[in-house]
C-alpha positions in Angstrom: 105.8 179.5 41.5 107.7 176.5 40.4 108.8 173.3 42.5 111.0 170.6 42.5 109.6 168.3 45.1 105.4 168.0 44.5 102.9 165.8 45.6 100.3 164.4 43.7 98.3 167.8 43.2 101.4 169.2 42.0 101.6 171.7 44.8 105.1 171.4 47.1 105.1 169.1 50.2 103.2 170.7 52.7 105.1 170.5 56.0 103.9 169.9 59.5 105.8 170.8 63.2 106.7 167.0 63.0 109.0 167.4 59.4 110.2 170.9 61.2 111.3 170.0 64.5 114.5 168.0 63.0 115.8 170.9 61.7 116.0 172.0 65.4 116.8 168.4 67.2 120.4 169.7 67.5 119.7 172.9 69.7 117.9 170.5 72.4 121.7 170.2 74.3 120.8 166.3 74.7 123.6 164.1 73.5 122.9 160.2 73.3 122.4 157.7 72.0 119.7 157.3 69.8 116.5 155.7 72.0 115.9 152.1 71.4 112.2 150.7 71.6 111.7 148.5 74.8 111.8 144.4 74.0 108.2 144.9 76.3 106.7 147.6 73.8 108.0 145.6 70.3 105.8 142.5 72.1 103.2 144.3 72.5 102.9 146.1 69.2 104.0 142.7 67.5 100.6 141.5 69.0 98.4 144.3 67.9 100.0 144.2 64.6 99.7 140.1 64.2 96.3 140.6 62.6 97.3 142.6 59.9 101.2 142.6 59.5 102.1 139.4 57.5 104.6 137.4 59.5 107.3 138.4 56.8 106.9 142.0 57.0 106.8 142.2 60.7 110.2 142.8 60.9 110.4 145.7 58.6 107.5 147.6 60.7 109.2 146.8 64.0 112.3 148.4 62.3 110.2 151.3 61.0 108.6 152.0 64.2 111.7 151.9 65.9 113.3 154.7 63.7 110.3 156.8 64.2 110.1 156.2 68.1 113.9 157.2 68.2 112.9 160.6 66.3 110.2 161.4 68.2 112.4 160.8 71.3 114.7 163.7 70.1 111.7 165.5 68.9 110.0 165.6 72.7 113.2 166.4 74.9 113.4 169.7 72.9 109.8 169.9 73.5 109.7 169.1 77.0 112.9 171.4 77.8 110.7 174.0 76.9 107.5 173.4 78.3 109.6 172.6 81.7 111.6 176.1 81.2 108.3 178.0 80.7 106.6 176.5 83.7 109.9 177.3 85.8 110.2 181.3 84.3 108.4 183.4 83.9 110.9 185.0 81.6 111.1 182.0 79.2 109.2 181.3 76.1 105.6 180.1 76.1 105.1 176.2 75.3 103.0 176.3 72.9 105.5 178.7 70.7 105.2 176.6 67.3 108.5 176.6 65.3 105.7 176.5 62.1 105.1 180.2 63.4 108.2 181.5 64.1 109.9 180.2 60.9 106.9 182.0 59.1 107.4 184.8 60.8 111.1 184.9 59.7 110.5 183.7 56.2 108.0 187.0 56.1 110.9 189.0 56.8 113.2 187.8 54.4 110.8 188.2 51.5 110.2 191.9 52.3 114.2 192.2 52.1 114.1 190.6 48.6 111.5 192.4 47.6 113.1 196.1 48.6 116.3 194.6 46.4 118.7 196.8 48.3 121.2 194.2 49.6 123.7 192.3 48.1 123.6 188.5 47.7 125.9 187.8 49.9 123.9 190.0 52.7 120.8 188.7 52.4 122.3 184.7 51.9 124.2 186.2 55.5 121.0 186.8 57.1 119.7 183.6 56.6 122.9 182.3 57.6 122.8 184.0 61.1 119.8 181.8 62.2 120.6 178.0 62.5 117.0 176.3 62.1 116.0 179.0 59.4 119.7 178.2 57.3 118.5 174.5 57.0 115.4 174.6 56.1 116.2 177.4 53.3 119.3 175.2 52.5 117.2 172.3 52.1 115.0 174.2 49.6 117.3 175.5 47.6 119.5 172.0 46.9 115.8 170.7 46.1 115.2 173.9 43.6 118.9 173.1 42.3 118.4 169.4 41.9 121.4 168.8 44.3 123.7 169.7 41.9 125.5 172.7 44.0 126.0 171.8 48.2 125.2 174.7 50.6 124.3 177.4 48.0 124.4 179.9 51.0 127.8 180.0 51.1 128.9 178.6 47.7 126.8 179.8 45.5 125.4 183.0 47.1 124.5 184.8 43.9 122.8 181.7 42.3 120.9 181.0 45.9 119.7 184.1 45.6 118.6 184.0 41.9 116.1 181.2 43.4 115.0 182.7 46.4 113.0 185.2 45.2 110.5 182.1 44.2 111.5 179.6 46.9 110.8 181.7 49.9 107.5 182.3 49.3 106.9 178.4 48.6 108.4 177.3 51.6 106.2 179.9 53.3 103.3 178.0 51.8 104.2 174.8 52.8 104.8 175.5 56.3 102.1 177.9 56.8 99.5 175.0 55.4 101.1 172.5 58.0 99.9 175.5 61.2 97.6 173.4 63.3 95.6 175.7 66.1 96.2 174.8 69.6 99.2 172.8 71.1 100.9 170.4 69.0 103.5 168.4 70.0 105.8 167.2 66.7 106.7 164.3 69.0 103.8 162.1 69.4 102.4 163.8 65.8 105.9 161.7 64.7 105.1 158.3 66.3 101.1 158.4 64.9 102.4 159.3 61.2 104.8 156.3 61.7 102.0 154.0 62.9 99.8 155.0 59.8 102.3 154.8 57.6 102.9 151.1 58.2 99.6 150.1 58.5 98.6 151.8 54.9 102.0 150.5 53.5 101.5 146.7 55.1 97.7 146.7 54.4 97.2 148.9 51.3 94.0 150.3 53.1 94.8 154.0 54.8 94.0 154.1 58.3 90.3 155.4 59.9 89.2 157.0 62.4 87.2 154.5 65.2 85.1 154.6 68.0 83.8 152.7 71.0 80.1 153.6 71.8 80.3 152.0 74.8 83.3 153.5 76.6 82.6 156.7 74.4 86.1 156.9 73.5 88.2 156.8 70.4 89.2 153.4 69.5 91.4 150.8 67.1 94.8 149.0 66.8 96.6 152.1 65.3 95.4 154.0 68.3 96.5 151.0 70.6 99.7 151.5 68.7 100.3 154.5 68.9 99.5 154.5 73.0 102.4 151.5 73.2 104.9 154.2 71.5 103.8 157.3 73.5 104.1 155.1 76.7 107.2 154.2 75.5 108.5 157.6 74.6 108.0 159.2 78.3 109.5 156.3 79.8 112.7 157.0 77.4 112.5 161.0 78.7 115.3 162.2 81.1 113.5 162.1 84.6 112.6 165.6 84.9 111.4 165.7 81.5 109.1 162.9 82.2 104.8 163.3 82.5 103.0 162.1 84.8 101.1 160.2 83.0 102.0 159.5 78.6 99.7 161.2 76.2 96.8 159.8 75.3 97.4 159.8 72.0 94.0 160.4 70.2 94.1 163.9 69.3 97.3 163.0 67.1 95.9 159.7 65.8 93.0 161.5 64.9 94.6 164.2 62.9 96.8 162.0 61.2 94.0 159.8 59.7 92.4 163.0 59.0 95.1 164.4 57.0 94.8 160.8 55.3 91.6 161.4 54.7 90.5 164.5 53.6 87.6 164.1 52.0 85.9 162.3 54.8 
C-alpha cells in the first residue's frame, strides 16, 4: 500500500466522522448562510483565552474558531435532521447510523468488485459515481494518489482511476475504519473540540490535557470551558425544531480529542 498524503508514522490520515460529515453537508436540504459566532460567545472565549492567547494572536483564534463553529453548524443540522426523523418514524434510519460505517460498508463492496475483475472501468468508476458522499470521498483519494494533476478521474480518467483503485480503496478503508469510535458520536461538537485544541496547541506549543475537579467530581479546564461556550453557541444557531433542550456537555468530545492528542498517556 502506497500513499500520497501520510502523517508522521507514514501511515495515511486517519479520518474521523468529523473529516466525513463534509462530504455529506450538502444532502442536509439547509441553505444559509454560513453561521456566525455570537459577539456574546467571542467575549466570553476572548476571556478564557486571555491567559494563554497572546493579545496579537487573539484575533487569528477568534477567526479560527469561528470557521470551525460555522462547520460544525452544517455538520449538526444534518445530524439533528436525522436524530429528529428517527424519533418521529419509525421507518427512518436509526441516529446513531455512523457515515464511518456505511461508507465502509460500501468501500467493502467495491473492493470485492475489483477484486472479481469482471467489469469494465467505466462500470465500476459508474458505481462509485451513483452514490454522492461515496464519489467525493473516492474522488478526493484518487486526486491525492494522482498529485492533482488530473480533476475528477471518475469521469475523466476512468481507466487511470481505476489503475489506482485497486490500492486506494483499501487505504481509504483503513483510514476511515481506524477513525470508528463505539457509541454515538456526533461529528459536530467532535468539530468545535478539535478546533479548540488545535488553537490552544498551535498558540501555546503545549498539546492540550485532560483535567479534573476533585471537588465537583467533574471534568474540568479552559479548553473544556471553550468548547461549552461553542456547543452553547451551536444549539442556539440550530433551526428551532432542531434545537436541544439543553447544549451538550461537551466532555466526552473534549476528552477524546486530547486523547487522540495524546496517545501514549
Amino acid at each position: 500500500m502506497t500513499c500520497d498524503a501520510k502523517n508522521e508514522t507514514d501511515e495515511p490520515r486517519i479520518l474521523y466522522e468529523r473529516d466525513l460529515i463534509y462530504f455529506a453537508a450538502s444532502d442536509s436540504g439547509w441553505v444559509t448562510a454560513r453561521a456566525q459566532l455570537p459577539d456574546e460567545a467571542k467575549s466570553e472565549l476572548a476571556g478564557l483565552l486571555a491567559r494563554h492567547v497572546p493579545d496579537h494572536a487573539m484575533q487569528q483564534v477568534l477567526g479560527d474558531l469561528q470557521r470551525a463553529f460555522a462547520n460544525a453548524v452544517e455538520a449538526a443540522v444534518r445530524e439533528r435532521g436525522s436524530a429528529v426523523a428517527a424519533e418521529t418514524s419509525d421507518a427512518a434510519k436509526k441516529p446513531s447510523a455512523k457515515l464511518g460505517v456505511y461508507l465502509r460498508s460500501r468501500l467493502d463492496a467495491l473492493i470485492t468488485v475489483l477484486d472479481e475483475n469482471a467489469t469494465s472501468p467505466e462500470s465500476i468508476c459508474a458505481l462509485v459515481l451513483e452514490e454522492p458522499v461515496l464519489e467525493k470521498v473516492v474522488t478526493l483519494k484518487l486526486e491525492e494518489r494522482l498529485t492533482w494533476q488530473v480533476a475528477d478521474p471518475l469521469r475523466n480518467a476512468p481507466e487511470l482511476a481505476v489503475q489506482q483503485l485497486g490500492d486506494a480503496l483499501p487505504e481509504l478503508r483503513w483510514q476511515i475504519d481506524q477513525g470508528i469510535k463505539r457509541g454515538r458520536i456526533e461529528a459536530s461538537h467532535d468539530t468545535l473540540a478539535d478546533a479548540v485544541a488545535t488553537v490552544i496547541a498551535r498558540t501555546t506549543g503545549d498539546t492540550p490535557k485532560r483535567n479534573w475537579n476533585a471537588h465537583t467530581q467533574r471534568e474540568a479546564g479552559f479548553g473544556l470551558d471553550c468548547c461549552r461556550v461553542l456547543a452553547r453557541a451551536l444549539n442556539l444557531a440550530l433551526p428551532p425544531d432542531l434545537r436541544r433542550d439543553q447544549p451538550v456537555d461537551m466532555a466526552k468530545a473534549w476528552r477524546r480529542r486530547v486523547e487522540e492528542m495524546n496517545p501514549t498517556d
